[in-house]
N, C-alpha and C positions, 0 to 999 in steps of 0.2 A: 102601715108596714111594720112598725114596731110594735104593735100590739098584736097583728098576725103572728109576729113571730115571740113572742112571750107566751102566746097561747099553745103553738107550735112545742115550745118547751114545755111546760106544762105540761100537756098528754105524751111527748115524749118519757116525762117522770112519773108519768101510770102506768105507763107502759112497762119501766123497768122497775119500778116497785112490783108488780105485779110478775114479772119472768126471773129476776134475781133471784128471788128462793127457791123456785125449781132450777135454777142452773147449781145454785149452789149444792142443795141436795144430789144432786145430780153428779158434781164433781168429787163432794163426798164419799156417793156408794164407789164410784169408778175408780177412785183412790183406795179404798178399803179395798175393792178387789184387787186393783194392784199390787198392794203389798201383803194379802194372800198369795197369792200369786206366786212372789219374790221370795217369801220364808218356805213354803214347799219349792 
């Protein structure tokens, strides 16, 4: 059971090593557009 769930964690933390930098790029452009946005 605890080794299920060690591995469980595990591919959870490929998962989010691998989608964290598209969210971050992600929240980055949408943030720039926003304060485009803001200054016009």
């Amino acid at each position: 059971m605890l080794a299920a769930f060690n591995t469980h964690i595990k591919v959870m933390m490929n998962i989010h090593i691998r989608i964290l930098p598209v969210t971050l790029i992600w929240v980055l452009r949408y943030a720039l557009v926003w304060l485009r946005g803001s200054r016009l």
